[in-house]
N, CA, C and O atoms as a Maestro MAE file, in Angstrom:
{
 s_m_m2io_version
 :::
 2.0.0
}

f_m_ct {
 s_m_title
 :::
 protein
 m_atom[320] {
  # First column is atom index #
  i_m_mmod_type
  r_m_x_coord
  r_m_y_coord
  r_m_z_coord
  i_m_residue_number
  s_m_chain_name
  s_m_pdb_residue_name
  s_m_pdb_atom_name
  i_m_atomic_number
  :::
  1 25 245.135 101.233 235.822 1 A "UNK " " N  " 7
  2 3 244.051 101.904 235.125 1 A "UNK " " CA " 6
  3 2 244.431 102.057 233.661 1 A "UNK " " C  " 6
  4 15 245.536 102.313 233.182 1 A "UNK " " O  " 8
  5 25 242.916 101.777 232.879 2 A "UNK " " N  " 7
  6 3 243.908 102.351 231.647 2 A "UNK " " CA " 6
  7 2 242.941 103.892 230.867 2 A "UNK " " C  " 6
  8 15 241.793 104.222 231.165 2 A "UNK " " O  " 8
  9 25 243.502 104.316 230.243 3 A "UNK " " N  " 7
  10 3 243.158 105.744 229.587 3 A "UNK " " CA " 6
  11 2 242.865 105.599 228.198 3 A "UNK " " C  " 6
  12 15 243.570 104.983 227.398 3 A "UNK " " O  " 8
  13 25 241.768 106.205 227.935 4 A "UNK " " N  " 7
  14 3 241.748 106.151 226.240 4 A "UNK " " CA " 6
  15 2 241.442 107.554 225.857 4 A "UNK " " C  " 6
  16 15 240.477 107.899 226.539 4 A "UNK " " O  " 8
  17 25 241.767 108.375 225.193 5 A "UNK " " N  " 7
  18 3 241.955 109.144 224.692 5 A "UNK " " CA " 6
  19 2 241.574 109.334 222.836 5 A "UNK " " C  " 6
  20 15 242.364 108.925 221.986 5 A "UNK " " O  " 8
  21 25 240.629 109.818 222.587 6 A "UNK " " N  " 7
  22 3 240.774 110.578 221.228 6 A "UNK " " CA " 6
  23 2 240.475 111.570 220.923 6 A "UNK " " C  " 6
  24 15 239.546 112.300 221.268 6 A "UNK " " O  " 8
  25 25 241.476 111.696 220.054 7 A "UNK " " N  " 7
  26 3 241.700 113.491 219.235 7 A "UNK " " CA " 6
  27 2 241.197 113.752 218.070 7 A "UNK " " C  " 6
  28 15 241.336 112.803 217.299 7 A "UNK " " O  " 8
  29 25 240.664 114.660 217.620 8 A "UNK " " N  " 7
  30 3 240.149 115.315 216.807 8 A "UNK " " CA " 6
  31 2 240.462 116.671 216.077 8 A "UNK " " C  " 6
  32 15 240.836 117.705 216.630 8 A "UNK " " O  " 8
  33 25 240.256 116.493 214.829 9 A "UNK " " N  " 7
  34 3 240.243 118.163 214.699 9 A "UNK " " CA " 6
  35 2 239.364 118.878 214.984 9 A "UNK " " C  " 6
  36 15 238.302 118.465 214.519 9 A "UNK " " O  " 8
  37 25 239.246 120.031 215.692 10 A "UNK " " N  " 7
  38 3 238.935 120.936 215.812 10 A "UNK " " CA " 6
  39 2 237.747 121.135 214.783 10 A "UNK " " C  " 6
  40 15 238.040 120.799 213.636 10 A "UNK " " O  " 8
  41 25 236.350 121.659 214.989 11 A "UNK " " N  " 7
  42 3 235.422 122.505 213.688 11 A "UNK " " CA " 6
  43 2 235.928 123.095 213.503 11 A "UNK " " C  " 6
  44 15 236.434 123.728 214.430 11 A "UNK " " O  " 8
  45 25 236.253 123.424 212.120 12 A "UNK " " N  " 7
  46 3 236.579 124.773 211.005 12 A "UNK " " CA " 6
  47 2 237.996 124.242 210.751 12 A "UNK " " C  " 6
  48 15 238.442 124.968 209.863 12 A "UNK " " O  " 8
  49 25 238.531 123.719 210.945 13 A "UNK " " N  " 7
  50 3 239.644 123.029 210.613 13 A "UNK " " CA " 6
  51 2 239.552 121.424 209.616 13 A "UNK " " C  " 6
  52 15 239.004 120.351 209.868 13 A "UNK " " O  " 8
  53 25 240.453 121.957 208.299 14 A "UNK " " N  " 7
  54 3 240.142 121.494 206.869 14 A "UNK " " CA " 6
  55 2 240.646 120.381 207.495 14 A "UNK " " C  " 6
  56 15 241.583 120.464 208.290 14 A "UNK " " O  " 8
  57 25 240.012 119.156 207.156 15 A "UNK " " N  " 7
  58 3 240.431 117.676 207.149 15 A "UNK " " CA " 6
  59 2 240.834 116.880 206.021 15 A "UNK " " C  " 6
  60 15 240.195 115.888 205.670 15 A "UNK " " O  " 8
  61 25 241.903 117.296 205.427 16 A "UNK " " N  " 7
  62 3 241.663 116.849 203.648 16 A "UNK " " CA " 6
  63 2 241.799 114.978 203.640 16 A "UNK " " C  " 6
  64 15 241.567 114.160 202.750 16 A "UNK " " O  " 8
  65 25 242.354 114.799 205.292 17 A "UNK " " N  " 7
  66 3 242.172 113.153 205.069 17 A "UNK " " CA " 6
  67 2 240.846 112.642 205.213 17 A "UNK " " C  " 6
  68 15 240.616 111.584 204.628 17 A "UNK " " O  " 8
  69 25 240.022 113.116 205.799 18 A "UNK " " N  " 7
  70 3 238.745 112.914 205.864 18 A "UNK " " CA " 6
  71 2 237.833 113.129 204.672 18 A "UNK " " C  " 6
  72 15 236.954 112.368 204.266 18 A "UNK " " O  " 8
  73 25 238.182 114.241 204.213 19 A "UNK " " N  " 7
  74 3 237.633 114.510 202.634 19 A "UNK " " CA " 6
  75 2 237.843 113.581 201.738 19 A "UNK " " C  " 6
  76 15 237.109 113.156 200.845 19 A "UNK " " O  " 8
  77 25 239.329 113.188 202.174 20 A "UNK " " N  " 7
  78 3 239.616 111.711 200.765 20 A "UNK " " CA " 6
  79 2 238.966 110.350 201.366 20 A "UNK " " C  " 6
  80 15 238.760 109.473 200.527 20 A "UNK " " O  " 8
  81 25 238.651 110.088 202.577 21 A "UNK " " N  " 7
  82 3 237.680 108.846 202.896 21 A "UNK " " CA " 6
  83 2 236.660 109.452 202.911 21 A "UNK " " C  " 6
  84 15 236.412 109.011 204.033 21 A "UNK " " O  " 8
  85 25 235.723 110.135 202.684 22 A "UNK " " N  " 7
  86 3 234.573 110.500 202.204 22 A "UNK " " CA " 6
  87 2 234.793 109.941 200.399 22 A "UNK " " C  " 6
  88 15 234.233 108.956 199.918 22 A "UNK " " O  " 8
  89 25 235.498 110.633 199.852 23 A "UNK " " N  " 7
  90 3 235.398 110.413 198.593 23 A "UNK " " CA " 6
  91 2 235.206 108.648 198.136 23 A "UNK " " C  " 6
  92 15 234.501 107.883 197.478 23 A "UNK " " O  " 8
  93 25 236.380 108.704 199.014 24 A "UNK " " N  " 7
  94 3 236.755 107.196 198.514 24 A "UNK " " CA " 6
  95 2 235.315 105.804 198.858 24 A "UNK " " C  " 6
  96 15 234.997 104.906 198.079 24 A "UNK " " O  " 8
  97 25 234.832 106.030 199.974 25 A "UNK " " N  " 7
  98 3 233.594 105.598 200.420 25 A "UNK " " CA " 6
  99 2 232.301 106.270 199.192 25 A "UNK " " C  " 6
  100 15 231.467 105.435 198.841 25 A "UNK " " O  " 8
  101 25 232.185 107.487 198.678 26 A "UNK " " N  " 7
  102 3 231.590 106.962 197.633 26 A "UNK " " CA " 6
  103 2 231.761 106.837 195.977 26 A "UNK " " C  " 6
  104 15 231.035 106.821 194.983 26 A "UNK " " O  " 8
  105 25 233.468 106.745 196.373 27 A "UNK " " N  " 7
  106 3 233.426 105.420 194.789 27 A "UNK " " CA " 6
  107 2 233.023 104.365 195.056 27 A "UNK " " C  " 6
  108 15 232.181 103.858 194.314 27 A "UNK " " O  " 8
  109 25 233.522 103.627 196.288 28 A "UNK " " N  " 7
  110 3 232.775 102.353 196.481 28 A "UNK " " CA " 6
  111 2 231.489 102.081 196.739 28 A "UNK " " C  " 6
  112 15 231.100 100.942 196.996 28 A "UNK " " O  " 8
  113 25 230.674 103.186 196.687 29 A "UNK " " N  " 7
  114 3 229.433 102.586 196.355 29 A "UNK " " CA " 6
  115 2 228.696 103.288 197.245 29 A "UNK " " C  " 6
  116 15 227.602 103.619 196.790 29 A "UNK " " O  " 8
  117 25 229.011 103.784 198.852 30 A "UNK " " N  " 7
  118 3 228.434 104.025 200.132 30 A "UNK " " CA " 6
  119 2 227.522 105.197 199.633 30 A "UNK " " C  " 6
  120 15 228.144 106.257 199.698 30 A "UNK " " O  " 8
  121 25 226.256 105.347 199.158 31 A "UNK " " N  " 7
  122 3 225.708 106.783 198.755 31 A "UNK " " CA " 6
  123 2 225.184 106.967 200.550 31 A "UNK " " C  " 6
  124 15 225.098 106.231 201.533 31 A "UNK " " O  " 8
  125 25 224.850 108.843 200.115 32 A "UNK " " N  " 7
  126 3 224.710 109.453 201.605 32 A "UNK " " CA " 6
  127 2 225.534 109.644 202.639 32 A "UNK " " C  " 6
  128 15 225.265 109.893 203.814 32 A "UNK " " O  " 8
  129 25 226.747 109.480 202.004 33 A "UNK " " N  " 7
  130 3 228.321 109.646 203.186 33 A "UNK " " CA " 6
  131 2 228.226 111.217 203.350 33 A "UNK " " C  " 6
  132 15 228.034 111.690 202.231 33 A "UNK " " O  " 8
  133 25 228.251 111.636 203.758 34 A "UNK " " N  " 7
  134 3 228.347 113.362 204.131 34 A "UNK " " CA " 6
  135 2 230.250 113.770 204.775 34 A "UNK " " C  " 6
  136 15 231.316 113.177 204.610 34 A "UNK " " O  " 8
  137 25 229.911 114.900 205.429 35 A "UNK " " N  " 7
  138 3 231.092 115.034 206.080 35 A "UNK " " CA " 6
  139 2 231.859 114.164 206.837 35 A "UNK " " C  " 6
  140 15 231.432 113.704 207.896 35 A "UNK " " O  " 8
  141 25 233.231 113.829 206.278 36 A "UNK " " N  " 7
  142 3 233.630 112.499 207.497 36 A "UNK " " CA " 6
  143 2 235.489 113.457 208.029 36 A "UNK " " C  " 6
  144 15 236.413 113.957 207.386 36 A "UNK " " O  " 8
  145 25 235.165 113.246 209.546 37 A "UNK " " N  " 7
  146 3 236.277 113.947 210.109 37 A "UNK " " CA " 6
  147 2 236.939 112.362 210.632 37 A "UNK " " C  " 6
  148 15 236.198 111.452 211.004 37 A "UNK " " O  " 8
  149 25 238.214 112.262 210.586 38 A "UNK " " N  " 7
  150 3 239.125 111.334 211.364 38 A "UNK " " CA " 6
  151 2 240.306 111.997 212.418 38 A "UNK " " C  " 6
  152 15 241.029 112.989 212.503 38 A "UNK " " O  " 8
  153 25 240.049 111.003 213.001 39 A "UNK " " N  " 7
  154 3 241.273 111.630 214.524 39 A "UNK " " CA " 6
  155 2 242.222 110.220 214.794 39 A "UNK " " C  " 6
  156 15 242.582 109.357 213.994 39 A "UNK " " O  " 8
  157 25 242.468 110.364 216.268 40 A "UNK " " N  " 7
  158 3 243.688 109.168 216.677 40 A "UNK " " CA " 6
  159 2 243.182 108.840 217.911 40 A "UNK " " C  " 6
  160 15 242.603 109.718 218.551 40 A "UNK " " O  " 8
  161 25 243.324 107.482 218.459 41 A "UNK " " N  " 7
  162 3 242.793 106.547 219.249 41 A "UNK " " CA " 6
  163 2 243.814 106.270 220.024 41 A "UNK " " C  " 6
  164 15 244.591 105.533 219.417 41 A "UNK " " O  " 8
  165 25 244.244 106.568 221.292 42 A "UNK " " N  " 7
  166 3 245.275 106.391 221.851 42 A "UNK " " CA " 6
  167 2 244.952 105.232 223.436 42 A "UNK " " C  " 6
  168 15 244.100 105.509 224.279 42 A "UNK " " O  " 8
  169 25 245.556 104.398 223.477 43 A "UNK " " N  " 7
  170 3 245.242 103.795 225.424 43 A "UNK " " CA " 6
  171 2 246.413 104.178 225.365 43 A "UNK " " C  " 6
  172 15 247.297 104.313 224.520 43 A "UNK " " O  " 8
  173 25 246.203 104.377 226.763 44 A "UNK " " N  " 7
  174 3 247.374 104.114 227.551 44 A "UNK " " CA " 6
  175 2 247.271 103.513 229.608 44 A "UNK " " C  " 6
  176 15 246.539 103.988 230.476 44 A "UNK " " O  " 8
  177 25 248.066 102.637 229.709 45 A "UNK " " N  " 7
  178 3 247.956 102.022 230.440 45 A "UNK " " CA " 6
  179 2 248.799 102.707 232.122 45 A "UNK " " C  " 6
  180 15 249.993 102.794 232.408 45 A "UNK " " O  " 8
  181 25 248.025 102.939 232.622 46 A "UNK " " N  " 7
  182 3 248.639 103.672 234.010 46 A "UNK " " CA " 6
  183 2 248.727 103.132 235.374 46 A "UNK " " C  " 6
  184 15 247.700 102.643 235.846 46 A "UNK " " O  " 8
  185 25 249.620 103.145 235.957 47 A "UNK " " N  " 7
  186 3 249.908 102.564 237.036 47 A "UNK " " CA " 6
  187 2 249.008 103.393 238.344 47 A "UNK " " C  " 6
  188 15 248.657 102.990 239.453 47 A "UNK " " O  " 8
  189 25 248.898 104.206 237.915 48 A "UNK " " N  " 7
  190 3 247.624 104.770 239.159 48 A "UNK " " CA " 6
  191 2 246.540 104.027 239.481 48 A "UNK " " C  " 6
  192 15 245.935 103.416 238.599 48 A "UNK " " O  " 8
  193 25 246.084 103.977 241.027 49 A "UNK " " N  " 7
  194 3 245.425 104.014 241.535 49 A "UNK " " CA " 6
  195 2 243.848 104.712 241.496 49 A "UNK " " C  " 6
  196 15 242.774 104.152 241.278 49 A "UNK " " O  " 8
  197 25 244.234 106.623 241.887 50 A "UNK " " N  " 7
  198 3 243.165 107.008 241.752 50 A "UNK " " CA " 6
  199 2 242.690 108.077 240.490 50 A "UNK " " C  " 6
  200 15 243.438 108.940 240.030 50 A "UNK " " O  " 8
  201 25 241.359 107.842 240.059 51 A "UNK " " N  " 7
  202 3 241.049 108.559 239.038 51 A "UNK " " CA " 6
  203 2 241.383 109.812 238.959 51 A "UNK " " C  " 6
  204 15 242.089 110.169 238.017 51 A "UNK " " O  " 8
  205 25 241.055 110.511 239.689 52 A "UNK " " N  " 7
  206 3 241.484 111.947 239.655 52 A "UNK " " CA " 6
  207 2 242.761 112.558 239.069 52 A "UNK " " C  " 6
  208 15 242.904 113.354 238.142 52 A "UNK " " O  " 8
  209 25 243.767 111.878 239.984 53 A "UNK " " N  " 7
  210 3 245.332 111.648 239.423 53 A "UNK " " CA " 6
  211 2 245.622 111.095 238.071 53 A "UNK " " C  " 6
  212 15 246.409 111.715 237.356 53 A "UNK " " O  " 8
  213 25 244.916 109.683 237.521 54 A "UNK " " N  " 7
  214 3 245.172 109.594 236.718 54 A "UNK " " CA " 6
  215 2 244.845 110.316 235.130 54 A "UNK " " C  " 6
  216 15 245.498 110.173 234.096 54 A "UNK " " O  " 8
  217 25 243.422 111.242 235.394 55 A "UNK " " N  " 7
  218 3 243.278 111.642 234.853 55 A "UNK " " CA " 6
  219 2 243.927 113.506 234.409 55 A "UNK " " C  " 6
  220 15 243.483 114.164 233.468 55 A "UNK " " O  " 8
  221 25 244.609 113.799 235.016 56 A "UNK " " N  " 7
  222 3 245.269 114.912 236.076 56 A "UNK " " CA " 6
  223 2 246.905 114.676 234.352 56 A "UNK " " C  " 6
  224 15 247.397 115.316 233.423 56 A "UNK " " O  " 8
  225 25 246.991 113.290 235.052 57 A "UNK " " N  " 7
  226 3 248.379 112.996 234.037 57 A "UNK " " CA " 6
  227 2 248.190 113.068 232.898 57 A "UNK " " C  " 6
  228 15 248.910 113.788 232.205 57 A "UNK " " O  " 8
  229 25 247.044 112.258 232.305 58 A "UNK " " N  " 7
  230 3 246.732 112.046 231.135 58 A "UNK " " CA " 6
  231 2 246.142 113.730 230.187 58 A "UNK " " C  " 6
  232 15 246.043 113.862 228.967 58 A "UNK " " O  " 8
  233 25 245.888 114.647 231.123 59 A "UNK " " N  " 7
  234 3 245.686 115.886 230.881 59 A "UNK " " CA " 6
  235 2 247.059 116.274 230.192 59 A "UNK " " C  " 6
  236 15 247.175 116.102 228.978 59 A "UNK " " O  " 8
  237 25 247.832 116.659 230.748 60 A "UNK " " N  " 7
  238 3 248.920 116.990 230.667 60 A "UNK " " CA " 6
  239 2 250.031 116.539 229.770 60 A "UNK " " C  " 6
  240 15 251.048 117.143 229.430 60 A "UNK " " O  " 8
  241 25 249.363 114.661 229.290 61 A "UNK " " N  " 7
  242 3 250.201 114.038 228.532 61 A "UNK " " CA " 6
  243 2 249.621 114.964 227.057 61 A "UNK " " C  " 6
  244 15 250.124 115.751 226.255 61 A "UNK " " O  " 8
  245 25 248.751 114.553 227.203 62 A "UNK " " N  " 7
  246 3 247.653 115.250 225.656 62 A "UNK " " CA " 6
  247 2 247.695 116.809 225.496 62 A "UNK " " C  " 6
  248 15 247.548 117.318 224.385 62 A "UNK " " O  " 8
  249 25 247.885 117.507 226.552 63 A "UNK " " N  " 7
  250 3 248.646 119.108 226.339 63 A "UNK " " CA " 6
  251 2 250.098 118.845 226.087 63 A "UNK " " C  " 6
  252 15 250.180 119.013 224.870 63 A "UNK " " O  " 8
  253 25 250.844 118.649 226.358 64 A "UNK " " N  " 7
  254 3 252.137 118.510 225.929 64 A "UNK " " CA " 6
  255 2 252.430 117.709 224.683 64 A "UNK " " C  " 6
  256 15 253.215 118.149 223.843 64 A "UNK " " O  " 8
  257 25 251.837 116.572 224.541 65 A "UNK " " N  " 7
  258 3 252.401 115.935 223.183 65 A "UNK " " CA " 6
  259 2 251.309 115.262 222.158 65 A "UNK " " C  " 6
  260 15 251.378 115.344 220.932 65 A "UNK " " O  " 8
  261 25 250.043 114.416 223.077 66 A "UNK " " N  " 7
  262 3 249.458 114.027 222.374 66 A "UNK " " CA " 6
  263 2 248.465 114.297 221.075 66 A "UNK " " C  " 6
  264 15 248.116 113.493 220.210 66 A "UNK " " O  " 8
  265 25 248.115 115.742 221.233 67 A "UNK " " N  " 7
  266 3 247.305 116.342 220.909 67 A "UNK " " CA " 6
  267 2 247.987 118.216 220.465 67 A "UNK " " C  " 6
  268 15 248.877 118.909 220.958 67 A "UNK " " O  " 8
  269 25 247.204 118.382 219.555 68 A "UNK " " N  " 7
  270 3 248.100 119.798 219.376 68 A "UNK " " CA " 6
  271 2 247.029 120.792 220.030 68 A "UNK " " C  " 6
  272 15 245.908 120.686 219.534 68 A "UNK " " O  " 8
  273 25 247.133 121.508 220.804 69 A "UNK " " N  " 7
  274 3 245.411 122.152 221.306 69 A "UNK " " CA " 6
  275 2 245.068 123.624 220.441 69 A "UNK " " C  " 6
  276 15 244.215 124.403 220.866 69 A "UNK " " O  " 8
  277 25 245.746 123.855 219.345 70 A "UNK " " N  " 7
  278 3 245.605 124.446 218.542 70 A "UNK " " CA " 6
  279 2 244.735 124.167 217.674 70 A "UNK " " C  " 6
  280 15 243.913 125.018 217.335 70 A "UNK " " O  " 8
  281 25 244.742 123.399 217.349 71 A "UNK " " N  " 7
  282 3 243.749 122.565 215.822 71 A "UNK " " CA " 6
  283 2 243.055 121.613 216.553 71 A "UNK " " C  " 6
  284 15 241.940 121.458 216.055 71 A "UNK " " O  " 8
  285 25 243.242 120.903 217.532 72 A "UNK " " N  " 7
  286 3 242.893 119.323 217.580 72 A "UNK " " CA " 6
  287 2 242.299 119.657 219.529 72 A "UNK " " C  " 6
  288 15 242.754 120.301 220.475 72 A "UNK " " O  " 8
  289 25 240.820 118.592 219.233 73 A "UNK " " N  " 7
  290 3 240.107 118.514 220.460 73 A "UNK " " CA " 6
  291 2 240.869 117.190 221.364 73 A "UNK " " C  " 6
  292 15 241.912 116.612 221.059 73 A "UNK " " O  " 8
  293 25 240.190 116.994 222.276 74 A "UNK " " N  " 7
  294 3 240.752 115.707 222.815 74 A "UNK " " CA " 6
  295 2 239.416 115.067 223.872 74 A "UNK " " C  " 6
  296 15 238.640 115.934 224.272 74 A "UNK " " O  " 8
  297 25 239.224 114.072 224.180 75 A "UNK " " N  " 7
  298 3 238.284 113.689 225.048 75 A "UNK " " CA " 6
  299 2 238.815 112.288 226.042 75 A "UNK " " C  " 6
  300 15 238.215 111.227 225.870 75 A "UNK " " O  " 8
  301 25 239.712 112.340 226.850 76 A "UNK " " N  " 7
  302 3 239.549 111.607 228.125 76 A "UNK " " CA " 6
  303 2 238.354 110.608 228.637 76 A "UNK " " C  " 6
  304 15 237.335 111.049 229.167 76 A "UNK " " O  " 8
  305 25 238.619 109.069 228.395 77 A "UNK " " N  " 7
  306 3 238.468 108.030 229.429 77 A "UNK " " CA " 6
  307 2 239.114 107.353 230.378 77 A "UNK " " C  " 6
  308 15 240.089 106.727 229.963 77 A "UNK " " O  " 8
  309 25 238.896 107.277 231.481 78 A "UNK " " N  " 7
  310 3 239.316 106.131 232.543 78 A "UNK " " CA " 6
  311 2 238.909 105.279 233.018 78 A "UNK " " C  " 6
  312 15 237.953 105.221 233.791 78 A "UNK " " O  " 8
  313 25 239.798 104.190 232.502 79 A "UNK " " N  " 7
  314 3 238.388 102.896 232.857 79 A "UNK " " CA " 6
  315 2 239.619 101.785 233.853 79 A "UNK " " C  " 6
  316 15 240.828 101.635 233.677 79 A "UNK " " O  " 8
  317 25 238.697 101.166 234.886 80 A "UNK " " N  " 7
  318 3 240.011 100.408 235.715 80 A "UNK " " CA " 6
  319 2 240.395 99.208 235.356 80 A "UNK " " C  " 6
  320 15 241.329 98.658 235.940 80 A "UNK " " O  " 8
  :::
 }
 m_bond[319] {
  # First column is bond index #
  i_m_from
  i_m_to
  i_m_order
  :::
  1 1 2 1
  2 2 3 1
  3 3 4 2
  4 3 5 1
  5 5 6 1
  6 6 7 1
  7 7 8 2
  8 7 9 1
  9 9 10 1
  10 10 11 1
  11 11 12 2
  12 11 13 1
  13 13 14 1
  14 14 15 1
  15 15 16 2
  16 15 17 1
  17 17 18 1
  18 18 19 1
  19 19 20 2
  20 19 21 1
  21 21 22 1
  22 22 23 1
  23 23 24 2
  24 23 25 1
  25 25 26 1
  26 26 27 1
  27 27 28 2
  28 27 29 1
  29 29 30 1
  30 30 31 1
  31 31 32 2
  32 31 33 1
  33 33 34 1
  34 34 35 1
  35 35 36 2
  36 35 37 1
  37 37 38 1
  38 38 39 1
  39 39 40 2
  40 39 41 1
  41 41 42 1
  42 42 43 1
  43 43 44 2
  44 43 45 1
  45 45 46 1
  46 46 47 1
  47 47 48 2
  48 47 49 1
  49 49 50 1
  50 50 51 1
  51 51 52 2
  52 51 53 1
  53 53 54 1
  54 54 55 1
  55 55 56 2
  56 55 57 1
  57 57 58 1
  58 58 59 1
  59 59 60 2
  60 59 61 1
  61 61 62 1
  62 62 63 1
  63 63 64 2
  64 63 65 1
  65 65 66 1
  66 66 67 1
  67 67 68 2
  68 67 69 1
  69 69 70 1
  70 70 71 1
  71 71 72 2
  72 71 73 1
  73 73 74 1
  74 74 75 1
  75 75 76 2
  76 75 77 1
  77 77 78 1
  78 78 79 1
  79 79 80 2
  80 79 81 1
  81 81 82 1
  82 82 83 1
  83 83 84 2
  84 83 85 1
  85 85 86 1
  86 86 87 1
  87 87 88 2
  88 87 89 1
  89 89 90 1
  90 90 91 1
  91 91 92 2
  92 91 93 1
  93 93 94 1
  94 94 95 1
  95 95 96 2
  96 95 97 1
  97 97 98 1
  98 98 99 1
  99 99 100 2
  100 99 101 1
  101 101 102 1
  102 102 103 1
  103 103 104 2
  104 103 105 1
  105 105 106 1
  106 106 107 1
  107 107 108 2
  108 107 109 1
  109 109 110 1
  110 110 111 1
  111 111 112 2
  112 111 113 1
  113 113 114 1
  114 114 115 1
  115 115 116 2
  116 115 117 1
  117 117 118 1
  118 118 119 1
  119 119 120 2
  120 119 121 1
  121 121 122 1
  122 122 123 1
  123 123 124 2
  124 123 125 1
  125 125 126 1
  126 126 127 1
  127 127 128 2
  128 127 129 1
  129 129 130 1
  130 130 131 1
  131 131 132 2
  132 131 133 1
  133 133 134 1
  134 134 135 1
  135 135 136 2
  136 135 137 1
  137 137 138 1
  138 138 139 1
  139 139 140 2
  140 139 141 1
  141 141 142 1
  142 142 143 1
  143 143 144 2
  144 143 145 1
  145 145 146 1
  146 146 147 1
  147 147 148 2
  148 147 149 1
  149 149 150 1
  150 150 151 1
  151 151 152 2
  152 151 153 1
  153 153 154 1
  154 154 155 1
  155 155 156 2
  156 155 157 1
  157 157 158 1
  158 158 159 1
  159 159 160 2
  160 159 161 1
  161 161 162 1
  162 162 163 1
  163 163 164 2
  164 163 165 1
  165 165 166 1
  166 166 167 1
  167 167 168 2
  168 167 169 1
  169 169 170 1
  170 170 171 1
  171 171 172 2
  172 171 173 1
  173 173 174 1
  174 174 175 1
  175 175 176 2
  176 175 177 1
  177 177 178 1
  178 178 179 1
  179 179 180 2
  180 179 181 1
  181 181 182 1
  182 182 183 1
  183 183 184 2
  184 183 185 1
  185 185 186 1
  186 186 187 1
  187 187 188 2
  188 187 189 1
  189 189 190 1
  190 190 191 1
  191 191 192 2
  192 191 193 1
  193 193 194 1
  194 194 195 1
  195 195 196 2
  196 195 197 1
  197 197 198 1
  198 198 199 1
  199 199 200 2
  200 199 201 1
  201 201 202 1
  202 202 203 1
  203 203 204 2
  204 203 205 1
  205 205 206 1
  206 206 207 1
  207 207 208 2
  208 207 209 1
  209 209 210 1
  210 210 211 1
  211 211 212 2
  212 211 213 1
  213 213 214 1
  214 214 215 1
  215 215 216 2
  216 215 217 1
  217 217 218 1
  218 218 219 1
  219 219 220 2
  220 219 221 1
  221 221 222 1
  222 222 223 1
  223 223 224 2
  224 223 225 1
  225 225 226 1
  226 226 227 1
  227 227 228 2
  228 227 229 1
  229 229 230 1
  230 230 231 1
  231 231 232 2
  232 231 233 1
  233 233 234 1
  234 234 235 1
  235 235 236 2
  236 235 237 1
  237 237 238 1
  238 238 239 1
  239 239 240 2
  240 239 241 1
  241 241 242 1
  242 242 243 1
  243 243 244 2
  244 243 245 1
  245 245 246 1
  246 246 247 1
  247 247 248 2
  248 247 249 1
  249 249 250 1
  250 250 251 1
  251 251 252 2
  252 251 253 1
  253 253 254 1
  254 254 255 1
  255 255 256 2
  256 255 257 1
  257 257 258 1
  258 258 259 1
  259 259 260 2
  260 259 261 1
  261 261 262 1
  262 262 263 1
  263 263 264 2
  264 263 265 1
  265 265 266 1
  266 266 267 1
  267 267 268 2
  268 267 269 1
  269 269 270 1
  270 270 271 1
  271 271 272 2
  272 271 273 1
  273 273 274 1
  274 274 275 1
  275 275 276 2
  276 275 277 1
  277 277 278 1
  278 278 279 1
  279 279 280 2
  280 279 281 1
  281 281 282 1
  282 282 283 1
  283 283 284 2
  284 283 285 1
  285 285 286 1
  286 286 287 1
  287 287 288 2
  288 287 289 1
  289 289 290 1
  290 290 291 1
  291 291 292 2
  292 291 293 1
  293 293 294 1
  294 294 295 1
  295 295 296 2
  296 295 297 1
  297 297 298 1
  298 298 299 1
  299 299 300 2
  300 299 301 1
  301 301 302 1
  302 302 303 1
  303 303 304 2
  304 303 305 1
  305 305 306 1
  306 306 307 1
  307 307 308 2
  308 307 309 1
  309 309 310 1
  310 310 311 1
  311 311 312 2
  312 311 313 1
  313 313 314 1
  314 314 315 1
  315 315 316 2
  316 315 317 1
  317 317 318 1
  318 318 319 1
  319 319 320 2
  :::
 }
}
């Protein structure tokens, strides 16, 4: 199975990298860019079988390391 995972910051939490690709999108020209938030794109590839489980792990990977659950959201896929 594999897992995809992305994280986010959190609303109300300052994104100043996002603020500088906002900016930077309109020096180059992009008018109407508004708020732009960026996060991290993670697979990961699992030897499980069943969804439940695998998603069970992948919980736990993203509470423990992937993700800070302080500042940063997270959203879980499992695809086989």
């Amino acid at each position: 199975m594999k897992a995809r995972v992305h994280v986010t910051l959190k609303k109300g939490v300052l994104d100043p990298q996002g603020q500088a690709i906002a900016h930077a999108l309109g020096t180059l020209g992009f008018a109407g860019v508004g708020d732009v938030r960026q996060g991290k794109y993670i697979e990961i590839e699992l030897a499980e079988t069943d969804r439940a489980t695998a998603r069970a792990r992948v919980e736990k990977m993203c509470a423990q390391l992937l993700a800070n659950p302080v500042i940063e959201d997270y959203a879980i896929e499992i695809a086989e």
